[in-house]
Each structure stands twice: as C-alpha cells, then as structure tokens.
C-alpha positions as CSV (number, residue, x, y, z in Angstrom):
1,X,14.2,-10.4,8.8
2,X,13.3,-7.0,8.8
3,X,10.3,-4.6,8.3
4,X,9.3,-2.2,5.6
5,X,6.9,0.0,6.7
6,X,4.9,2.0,4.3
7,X,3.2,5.2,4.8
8,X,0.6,6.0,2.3
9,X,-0.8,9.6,2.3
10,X,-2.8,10.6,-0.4
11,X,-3.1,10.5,-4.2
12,X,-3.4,13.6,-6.4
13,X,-5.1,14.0,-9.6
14,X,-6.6,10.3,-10.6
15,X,-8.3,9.9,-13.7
16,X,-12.1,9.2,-13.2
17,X,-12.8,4.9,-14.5
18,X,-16.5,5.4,-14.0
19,X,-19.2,6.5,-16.7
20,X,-21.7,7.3,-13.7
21,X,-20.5,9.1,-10.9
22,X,-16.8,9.6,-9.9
23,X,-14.2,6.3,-9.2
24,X,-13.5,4.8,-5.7
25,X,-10.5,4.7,-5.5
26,X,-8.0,1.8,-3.5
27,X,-4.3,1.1,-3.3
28,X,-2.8,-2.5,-3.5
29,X,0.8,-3.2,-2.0
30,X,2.1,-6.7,-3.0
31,X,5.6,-7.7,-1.9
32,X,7.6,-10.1,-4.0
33,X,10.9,-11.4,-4.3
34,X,12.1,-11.4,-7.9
35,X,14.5,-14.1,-8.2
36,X,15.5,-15.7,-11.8
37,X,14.0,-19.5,-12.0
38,X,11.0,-18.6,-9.0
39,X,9.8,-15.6,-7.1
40,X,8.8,-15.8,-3.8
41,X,5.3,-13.7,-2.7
42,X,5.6,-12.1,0.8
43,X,2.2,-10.9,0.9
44,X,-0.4,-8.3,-0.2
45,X,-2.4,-5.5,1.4
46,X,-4.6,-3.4,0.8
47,X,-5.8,0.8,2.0
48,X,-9.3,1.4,2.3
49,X,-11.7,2.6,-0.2
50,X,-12.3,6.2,-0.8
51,X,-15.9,6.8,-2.4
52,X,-16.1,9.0,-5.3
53,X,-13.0,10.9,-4.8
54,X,-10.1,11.8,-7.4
55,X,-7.9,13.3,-4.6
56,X,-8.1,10.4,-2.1
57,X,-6.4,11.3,1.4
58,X,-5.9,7.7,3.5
59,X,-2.9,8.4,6.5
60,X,-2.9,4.8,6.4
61,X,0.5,2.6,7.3
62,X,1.0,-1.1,5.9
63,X,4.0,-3.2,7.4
64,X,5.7,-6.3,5.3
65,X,7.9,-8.3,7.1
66,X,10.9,-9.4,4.6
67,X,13.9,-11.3,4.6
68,X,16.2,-9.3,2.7
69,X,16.1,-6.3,0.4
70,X,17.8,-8.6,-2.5
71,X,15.7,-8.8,-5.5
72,X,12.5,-7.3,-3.4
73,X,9.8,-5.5,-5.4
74,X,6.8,-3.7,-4.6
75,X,3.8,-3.5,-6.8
76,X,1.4,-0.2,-6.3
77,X,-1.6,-0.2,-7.8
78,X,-4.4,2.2,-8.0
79,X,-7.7,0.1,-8.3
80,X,-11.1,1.7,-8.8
81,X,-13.7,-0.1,-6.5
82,X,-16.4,-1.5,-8.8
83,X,-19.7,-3.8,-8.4
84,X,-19.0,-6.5,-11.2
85,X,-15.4,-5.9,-11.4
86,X,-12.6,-3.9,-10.1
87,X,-10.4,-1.7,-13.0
88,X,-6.7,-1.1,-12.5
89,X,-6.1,2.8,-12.8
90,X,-2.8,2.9,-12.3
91,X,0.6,0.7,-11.4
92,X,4.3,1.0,-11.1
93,X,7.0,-1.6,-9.2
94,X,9.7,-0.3,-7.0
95,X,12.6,-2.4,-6.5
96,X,14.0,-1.9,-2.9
97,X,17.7,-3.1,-3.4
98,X,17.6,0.8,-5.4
99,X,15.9,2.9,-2.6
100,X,19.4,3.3,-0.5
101,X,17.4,1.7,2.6
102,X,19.0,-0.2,5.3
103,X,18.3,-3.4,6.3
C-alpha cells in the first residue's frame, strides 16, 4: 500500500459557465483502478470552492492511499459550483502506471 499525494496549485485561464456573474470554480480527484471485467473505486475528494474566479489559486494537498500503481487512474475534473446543479468545465484521466513514479 502506498500513498499518492497530490498537490494542487492553481488553474489558469477557465472558461466562465455562468450567464450571471463569473463561475466558481472546484476540482474533483477520483481514484480508480481500471481493471478489464471490474474496476475498483479507491475514493474521491474534493478542493474547495473559489467564488467568481477564472484563475483560482487553492495550495491545497489531497492524499489517496492505493495498493498498486497497476491499472490506477485519476479523474480531474474542473466543476463550476452551481445552485440547481453543478456543470463539468473541464476533465482529463491520468493513468499512473505512465507517470515514471515509484511505488
């Protein structure tokens, strides 16, 4: 078992959701292991909410506590904070096993 620890700074540049006012902005880690017949969830968390900001700074660090780095993915997504409903401005997956980290 080890530990990935992320470090999330800042984002840069985010295109504005909102049609009153500017997005607020989150981030959304979710760990998963990709395997071929069932993947395995090892969590989710989340940064804090920056109000009506484009070029969010956060400094914030997020630890997941996985197994392996075999078939690991992480899913970053950039969510605008909303009252009825929350809309995705952004997402990419990183598969670990192609960083070069060390278990």
């Amino acid at each position: 078992m080890g530990i990935l620890t992320i470090f999330l700074e800042k984002a840069t540049n985010l295109k504005d959701k909102d049609t009153i006012g500017k997005s607020d902005p989150y981030i959304k880690f979710e760990m998963e292991q990709n395997n071929m017949f069932r993947d395995k969830d090892f969590g989710e968390m989340k940064s804090t909410t920056k109000e009506n900001d484009l070029n969010p700074v956060y400094e914030e660090t997020f630890h997941f506590n996985i197994p392996t780095l075999d078939n690991m993915e992480l899913a970053v997504t950039v969510m605008d904070d909303d009252i009825v409903s929350d809309d995705k401005m952004g997402k990419c997956k990183i598969k670990l096993e192609k960083l070069g980290l060390s278990a």
